[in-house]
N, C-alpha and C positions, 0 to 999 in steps of 0.2 A: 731356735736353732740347736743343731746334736752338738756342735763344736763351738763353747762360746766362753775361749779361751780368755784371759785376763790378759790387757797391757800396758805396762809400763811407759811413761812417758818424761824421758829425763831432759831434764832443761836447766844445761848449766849458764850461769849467769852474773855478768859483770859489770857493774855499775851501765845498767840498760833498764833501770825501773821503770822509765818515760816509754819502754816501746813493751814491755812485756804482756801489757794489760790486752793491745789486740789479740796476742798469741791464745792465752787464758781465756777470751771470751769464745775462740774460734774451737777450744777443746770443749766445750761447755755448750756447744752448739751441734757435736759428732751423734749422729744418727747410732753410733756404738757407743753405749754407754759404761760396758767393763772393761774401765781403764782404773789409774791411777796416775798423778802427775807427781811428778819429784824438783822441786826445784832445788840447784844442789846453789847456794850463795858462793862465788869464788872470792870473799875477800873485799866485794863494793863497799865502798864510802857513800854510796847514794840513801834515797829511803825505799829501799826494796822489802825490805822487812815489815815497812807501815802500808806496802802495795800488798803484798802478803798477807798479811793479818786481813785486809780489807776484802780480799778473795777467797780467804777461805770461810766466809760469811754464805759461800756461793758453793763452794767445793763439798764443806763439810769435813768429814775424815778422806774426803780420796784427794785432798790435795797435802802434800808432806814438803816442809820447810827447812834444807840444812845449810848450816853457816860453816864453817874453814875457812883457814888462810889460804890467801890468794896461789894458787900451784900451776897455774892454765887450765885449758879446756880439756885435754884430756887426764888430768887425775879426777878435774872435778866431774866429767863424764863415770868415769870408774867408781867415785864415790858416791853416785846416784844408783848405780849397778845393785850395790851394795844393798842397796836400803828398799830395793824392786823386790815386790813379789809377784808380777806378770809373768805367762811363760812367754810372751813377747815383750821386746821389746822397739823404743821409738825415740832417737836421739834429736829434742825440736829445740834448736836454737830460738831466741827469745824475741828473736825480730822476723819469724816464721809464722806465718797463718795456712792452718788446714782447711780447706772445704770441708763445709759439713759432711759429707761422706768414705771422708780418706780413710779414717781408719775400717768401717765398716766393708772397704772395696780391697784394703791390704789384708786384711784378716781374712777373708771369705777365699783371696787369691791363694796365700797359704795354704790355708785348709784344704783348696782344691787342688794343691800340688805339693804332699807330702814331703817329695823328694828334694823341694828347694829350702834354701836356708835363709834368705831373705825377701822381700820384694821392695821395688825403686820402680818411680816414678819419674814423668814429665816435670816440668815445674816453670814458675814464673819468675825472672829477678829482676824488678820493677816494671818497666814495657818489655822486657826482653824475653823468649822464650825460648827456653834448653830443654830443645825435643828429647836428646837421649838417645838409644838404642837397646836394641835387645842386648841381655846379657851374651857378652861374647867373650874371650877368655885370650885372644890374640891381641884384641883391640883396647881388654883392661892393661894389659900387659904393656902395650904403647902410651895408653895416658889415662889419666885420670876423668869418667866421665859418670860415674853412682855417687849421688849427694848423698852426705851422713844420714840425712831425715829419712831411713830406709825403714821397713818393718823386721826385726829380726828373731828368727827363732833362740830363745834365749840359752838355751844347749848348747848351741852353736856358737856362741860370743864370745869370741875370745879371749876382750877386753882388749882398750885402746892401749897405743906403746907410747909410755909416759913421757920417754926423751924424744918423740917427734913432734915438733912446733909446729907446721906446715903438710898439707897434703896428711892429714891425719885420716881423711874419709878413703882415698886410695891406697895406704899404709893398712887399712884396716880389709880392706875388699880382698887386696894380694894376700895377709894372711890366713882371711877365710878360703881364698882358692888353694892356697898348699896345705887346708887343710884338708883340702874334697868338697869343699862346703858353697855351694852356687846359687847364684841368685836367679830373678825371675822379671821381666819389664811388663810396668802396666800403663801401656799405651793410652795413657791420660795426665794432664796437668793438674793435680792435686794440692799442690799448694804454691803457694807464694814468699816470697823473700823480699824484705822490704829494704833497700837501698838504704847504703850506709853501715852495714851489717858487715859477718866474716866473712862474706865473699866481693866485700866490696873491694878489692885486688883486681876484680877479673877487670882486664882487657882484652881486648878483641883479639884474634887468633894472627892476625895482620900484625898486629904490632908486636909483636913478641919475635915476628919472625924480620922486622925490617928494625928494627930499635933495641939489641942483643943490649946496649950500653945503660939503659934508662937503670933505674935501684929497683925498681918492682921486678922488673924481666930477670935480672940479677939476682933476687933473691928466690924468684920462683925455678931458674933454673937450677941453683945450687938444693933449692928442695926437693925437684927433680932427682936429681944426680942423688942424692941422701937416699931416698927410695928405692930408685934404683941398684945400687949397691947392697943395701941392704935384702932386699929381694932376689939379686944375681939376675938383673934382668937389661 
């Protein structure tokens, strides 16, 4: 292939040594094989570090291992940035499986459309499936609907904003659009998300709208609103 750009695959990680070993098998399986993985450690007390060792038996030099204290998911996202030398990048939480051919299908999609600065996909979150939609910039604007796990032109990254806890993958899409920078839908389910994970908040679109009082609707709203304000939207 003319274009057979390097990517980066950051995976930050918090006492989840028990589930990361699917993620690690499913990159070691990608029909793309110029990548590198970065596992960034935020701080676990678990034995990630002896799952680690064990994988990179498998990796070699393309799998890279950093420990910090504990900051959340987005410095230790930023701190994996850091340590990338892909001119793509690929943000895969550690409770995430690729199809063998996600990245070769995100890369290729890039490459055929210079003008975009990311690509997102369909995906799975245990039986459940979040079709998505094409990028559209009215409808970002209304809610958050591009999972973190995107392919991103690395030029283009802004870098995640350290004081947002919540809604970090919408926080980060609104700042690529004011910066010009758009993404691309590729109308397939590419991976999976294993239940129990950072999206395990989501509730159904029903109950947020008939149960304002629950603590989850309460917290998501107020993360809402943080966004919002933030963005002037």
């Amino acid at each position: 292939m003319k274009n057979n750009f390097m990517i980066s695959i950051i995976i930050p990680i918090y006492n989840q040594a028990n589930k990361i070993g699917e993620c690690l098998e499913s990159i070691l399986l990608q029909t793309y094989k110029n990548n590198e993985v970065i596992v960034v450690n935020d701080g676990s007390t678990d034995d990630i570090k002896k799952v680690i060792e064990d994988y990179k038996l498998k990796f070699g030099d393309k799998l890279k291992f950093i420990s910090k204290d504990n900051e959340g998911s987005n410095p230790t996202r930023n701190r994996g940035v850091e340590e990338a030398t892909g001119n793509f990048l690929l943000f895969c939480d550690a409770d995430i499986v690729l199809k063998p051919d996600m990245l070769e299908k995100m890369h290729n999609t890039l490459i055929n459309n210079p003008e975009k600065s990311f690509v997102f996909s369909s995906f799975k979150y245990g039986l459940k499936t979040f079709k998505l939609f094409p990028y559209d910039i009215i409808r970002l604007k209304q809610m958050p609907y591009i999972h973190t796990t995107s392919l991103i032109r690395r030029e283009h990254f802004p870098g995640f904003d350290n004081k947002i806890k919540r809604l970090q993958d919408w926080d980060l899409w609104l700042t690529m659009l004011e910066q010009e920078h758009a993404g691309i839908w590729l109308d397939e389910i590419l991976f999976k998300v294993k239940t129990g994970g950072h999206i395990s908040t989501w509730l159904p679109t029903i109950v947020y709208k008939l149960m304002p009082f629950l603590g989850k609707v309460k917290k998501y709203n107020e993360s809402v609103r943080i966004i919002k304000e933030k963005h002037g939207i």
